[in-house]
C-alpha positions in Angstrom: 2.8 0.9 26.0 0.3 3.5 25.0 -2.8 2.5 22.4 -4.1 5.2 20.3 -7.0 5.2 17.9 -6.4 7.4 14.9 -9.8 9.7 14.6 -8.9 9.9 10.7 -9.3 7.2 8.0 -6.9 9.4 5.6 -4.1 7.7 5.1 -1.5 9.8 4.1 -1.7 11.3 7.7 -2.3 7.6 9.2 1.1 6.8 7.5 2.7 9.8 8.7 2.0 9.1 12.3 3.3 5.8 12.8 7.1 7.5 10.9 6.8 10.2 13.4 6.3 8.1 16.6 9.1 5.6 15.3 11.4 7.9 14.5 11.0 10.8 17.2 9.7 9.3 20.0 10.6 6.7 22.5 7.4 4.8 24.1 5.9 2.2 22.9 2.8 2.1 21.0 -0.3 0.3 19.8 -2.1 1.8 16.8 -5.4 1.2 15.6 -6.7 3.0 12.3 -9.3 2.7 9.5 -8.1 4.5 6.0 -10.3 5.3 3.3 -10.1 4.0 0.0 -6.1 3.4 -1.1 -3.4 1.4 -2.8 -0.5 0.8 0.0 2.6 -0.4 -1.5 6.0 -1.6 -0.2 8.9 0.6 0.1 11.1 -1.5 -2.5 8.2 -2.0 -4.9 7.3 -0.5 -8.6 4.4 1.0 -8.3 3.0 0.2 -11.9 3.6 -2.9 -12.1 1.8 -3.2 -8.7 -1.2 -1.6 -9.1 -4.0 -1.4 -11.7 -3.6 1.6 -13.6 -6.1 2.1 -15.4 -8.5 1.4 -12.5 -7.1 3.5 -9.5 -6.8 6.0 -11.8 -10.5 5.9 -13.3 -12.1 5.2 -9.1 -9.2 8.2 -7.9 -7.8 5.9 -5.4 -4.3 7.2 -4.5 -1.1 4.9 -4.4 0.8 5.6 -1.4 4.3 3.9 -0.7 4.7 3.0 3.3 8.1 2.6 5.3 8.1 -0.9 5.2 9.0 -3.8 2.6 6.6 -6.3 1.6 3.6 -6.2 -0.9 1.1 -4.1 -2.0 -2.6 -3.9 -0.1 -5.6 -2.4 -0.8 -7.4 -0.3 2.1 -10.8 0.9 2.5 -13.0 1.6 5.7 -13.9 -2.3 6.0 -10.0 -2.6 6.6 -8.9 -2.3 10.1 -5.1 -1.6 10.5 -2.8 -2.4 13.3 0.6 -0.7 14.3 3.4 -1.8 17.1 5.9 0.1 17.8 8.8 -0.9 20.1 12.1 -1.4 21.6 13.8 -3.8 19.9 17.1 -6.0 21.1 19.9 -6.4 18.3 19.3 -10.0 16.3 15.5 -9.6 17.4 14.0 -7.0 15.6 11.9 -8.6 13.2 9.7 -11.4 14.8 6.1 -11.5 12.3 5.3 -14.2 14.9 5.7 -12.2 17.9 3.9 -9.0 16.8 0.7 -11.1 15.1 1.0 -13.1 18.2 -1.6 -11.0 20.3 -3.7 -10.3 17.3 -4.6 -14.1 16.8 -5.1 -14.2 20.5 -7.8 -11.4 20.4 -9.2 -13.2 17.2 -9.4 -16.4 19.6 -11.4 -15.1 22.0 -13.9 -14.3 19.5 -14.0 -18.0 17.9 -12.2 -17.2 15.5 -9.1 -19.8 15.1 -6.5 -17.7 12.8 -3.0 -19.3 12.1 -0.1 -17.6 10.6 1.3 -19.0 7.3 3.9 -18.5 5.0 6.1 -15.7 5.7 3.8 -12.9 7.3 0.3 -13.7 6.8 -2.5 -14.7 9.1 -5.2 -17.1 7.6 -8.8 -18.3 8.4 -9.5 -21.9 6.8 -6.6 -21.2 4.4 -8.1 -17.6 3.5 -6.0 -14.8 3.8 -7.4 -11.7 6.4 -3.9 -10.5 7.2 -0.8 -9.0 5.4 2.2 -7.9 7.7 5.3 -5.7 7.2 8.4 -4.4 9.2 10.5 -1.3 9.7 13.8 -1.2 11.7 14.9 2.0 12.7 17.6 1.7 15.0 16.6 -0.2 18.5 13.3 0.3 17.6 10.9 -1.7 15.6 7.4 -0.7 13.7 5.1 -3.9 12.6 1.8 -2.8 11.2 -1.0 -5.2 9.6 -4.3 -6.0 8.0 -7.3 -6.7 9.6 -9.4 -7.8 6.7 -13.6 -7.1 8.4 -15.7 -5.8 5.9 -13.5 -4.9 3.1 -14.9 -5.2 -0.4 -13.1 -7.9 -1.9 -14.2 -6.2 -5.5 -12.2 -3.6 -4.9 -9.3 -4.6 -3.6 -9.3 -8.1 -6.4 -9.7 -4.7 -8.9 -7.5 -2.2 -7.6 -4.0 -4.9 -8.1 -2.3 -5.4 -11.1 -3.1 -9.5 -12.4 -0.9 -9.4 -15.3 2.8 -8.6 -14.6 4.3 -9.7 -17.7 5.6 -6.0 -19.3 7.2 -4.9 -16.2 10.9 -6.4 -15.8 12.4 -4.8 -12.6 14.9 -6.0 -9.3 12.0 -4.9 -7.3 9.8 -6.3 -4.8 7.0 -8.3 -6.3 3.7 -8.7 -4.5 2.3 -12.5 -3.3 -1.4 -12.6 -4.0 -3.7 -14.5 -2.0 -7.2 -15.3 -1.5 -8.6 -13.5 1.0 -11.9 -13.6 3.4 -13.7 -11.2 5.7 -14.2 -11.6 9.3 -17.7 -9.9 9.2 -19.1 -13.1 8.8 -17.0 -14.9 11.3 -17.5 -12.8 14.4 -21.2 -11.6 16.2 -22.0 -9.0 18.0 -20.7 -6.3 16.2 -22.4 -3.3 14.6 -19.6 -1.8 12.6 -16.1 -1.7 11.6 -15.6 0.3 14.8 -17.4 -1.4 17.4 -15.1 -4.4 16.7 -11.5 -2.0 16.8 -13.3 -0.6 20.2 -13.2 -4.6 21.2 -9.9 -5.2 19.7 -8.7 -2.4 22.1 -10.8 -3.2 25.3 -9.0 -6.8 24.9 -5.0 -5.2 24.7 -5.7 -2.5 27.1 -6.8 -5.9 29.6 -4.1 -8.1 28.3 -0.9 -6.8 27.1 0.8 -5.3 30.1 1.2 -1.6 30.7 -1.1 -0.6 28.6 -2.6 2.9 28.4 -4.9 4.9 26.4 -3.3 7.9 24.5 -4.3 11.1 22.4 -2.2 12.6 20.0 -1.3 15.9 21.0 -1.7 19.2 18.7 2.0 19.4 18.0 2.4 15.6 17.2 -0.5 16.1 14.8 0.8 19.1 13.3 4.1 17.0 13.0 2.4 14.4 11.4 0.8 16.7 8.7 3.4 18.7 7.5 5.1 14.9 7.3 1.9 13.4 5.0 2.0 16.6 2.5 5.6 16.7 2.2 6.5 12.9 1.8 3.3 10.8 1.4 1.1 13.1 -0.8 4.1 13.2 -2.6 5.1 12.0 -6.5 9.1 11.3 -5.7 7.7 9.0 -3.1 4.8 7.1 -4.0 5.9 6.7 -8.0 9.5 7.6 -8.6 11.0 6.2 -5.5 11.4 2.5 -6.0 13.9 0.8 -8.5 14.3 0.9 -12.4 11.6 -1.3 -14.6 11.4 -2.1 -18.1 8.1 -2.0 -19.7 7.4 -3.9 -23.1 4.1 -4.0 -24.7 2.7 -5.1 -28.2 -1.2 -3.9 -28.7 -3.3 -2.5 -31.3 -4.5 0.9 -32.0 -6.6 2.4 -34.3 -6.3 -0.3 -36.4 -2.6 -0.4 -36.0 -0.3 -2.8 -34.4 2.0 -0.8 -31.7 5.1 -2.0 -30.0 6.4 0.2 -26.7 9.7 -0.5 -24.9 10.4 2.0 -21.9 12.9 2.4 -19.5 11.7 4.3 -16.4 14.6 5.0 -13.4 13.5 7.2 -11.1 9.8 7.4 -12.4 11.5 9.0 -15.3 11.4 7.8 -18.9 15.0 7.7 -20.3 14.6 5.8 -23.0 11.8 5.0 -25.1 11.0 3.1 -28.5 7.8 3.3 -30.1 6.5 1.2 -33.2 3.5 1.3 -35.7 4.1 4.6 -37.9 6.5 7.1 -38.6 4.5 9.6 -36.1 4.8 7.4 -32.9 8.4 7.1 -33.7 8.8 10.7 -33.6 6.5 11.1 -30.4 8.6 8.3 -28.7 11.5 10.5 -29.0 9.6 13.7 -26.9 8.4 10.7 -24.1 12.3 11.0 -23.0 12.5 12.8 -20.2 8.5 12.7 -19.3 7.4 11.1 -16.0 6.0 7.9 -16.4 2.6 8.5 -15.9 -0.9 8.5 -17.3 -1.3 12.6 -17.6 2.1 13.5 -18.7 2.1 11.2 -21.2 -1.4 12.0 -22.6 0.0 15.7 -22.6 2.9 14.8 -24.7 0.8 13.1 -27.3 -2.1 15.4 -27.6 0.7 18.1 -27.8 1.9 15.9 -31.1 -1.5 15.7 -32.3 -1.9 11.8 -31.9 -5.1 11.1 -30.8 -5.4 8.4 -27.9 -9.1 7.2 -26.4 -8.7 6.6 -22.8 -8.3 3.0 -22.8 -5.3 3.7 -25.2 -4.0 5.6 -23.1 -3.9 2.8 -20.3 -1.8 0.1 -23.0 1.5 2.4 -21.9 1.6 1.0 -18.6 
């Protein structure tokens, strides 16, 4: 098994790596990476009804949809991420126990007594500091997690959506916890990075095999035409996961509104607006628009309907 540390916190490229190794390689690997500021979410998930709108938007924190399943997670450079990759037996493929296995061994030898709970969390005194999720791809098996160090909590509390209520979909839905920081818990540590040098030192000298690796130029070439083709990509990140239904009542200007959209595809295919003879004629020209903060500002200053920014933030 080879262990790399990712010399980038961006996280479109970060996300890209750990596809391209799955899919086009056939070693095993350990990945360890920090990404800046971002809004992960699951591969079956709805990304509005996920995340905060109105705040990723506002703090330009980008929403990127990963490989696996699960629920949505908020990254930053406190955040330290972990990736295995591996051979995997038929009717064995996904084991959350296995994979977080080593990782609350490591945390153990630090004093720090981390259990897993539920379906694929780890937990410190009840406090969540560790979200997991899978991807099968053939015989082979990726399992990345959280390392919760120095996040801030503000952020991440801020950056998830709280109130789910408009949003009717099949999709995955997202299990919010309470969550801690090791920071606090652990000593000796300068940074973010001096505990992932640890967390490597301890796996290169107790998971067998173990190696240090760089990625080479073409697998980092690979890895970046992958991240702006797919990850920094709309289709992906917003119109990729299933249909929603998003039903709103709010006032505006005085007026009460009521919105009813139908988004497939991050499309808008059918839409009813309520409150005056002008939004019901502007609801008509949101059919076909993407389902998303600047198109539709577009269409209505286009129509000569003036919406404030925080208006603008009541359509999703």
């Amino acid at each position: 098994m080879f262990c790399i540390i990712l010399e980038t916190d961006n996280p479109f490229f970060n996300l890209a790596i750990e596809e391209l190794l799955l899919k086009n390689k056939k070693e095993e690997y350990l990945i360890l990476g920090i990404n800046s500021p971002s809004l992960i979410i699951g591969k079956h998930q709805s990304a509005h009804r996920e995340v905060n709108t109105r705040f990723i938007t506002e703090n330009k924190i980008p929403v990127i949809r990963r490989i696996s399943g699960g629920g949505a997670v908020f990254h930053d450079n406190g955040n330290l991420n972990f990736t295995f990759i591996r051979q995997s037996e038929p009717g064995k493929q996904v084991d959350f126990r296995m994979y977080t296995g080593p990782v609350i061994d490591f945390l153990s030898s630090l004093g720090v007594e981390a259990k897993f709970e539920g379906k694929n969390d780890l937990k410190v005194n009840g406090l969540k500091i560790s979200g997991n999720a899978e991807h099968v791809h053939r015989n082979r098996v990726l399992h990345h997690g959280t390392l919760l160090y120095n996040t801030s909590l503000d952020m991440l509390r801020n950056s998830l959506r709280k109130d789910t209520s408009c949003y009717t979909s099949r999709a995955v839905v997202s299990n919010p916890s309470s969550v801690t920081n090791l920071k606090d818990k652990v000593t000796g540590f300068k940074d973010i990075y001096s505990f992932r040098s640890e967390m490597k030192n301890y796996f290169l000298e107790n998971l067998p095999e173990m190696a240090t690796y760089k990625l080479s130029a073409q697998e980092t070439e690979e890895a970046e035409l992958l991240a702006d083709s797919k990850y920094k990509s709309w289709d992906w990140n917003w119109a990729y996961g299933p249909e929603y239904q998003f039903i709103k009542q709010f006032e505006s200007g005085g007026k009460q509104i009521f919105c009813r959209l139908f988004v497939k595809d991050g499309i808008i295919l059918e839409c009813v607006l309520e409150g005056s003879s002008d939004l019901v004629n502007v609801g008509k020209k949101l059919i076909g628009c993407r389902h998303m903060v600047e198109d539709l500002r577009a269409v209505f200053i286009y129509e000569n309907i003036y919406l404030s920014d925080i208006d603008i933030f009541n359509f999703f």
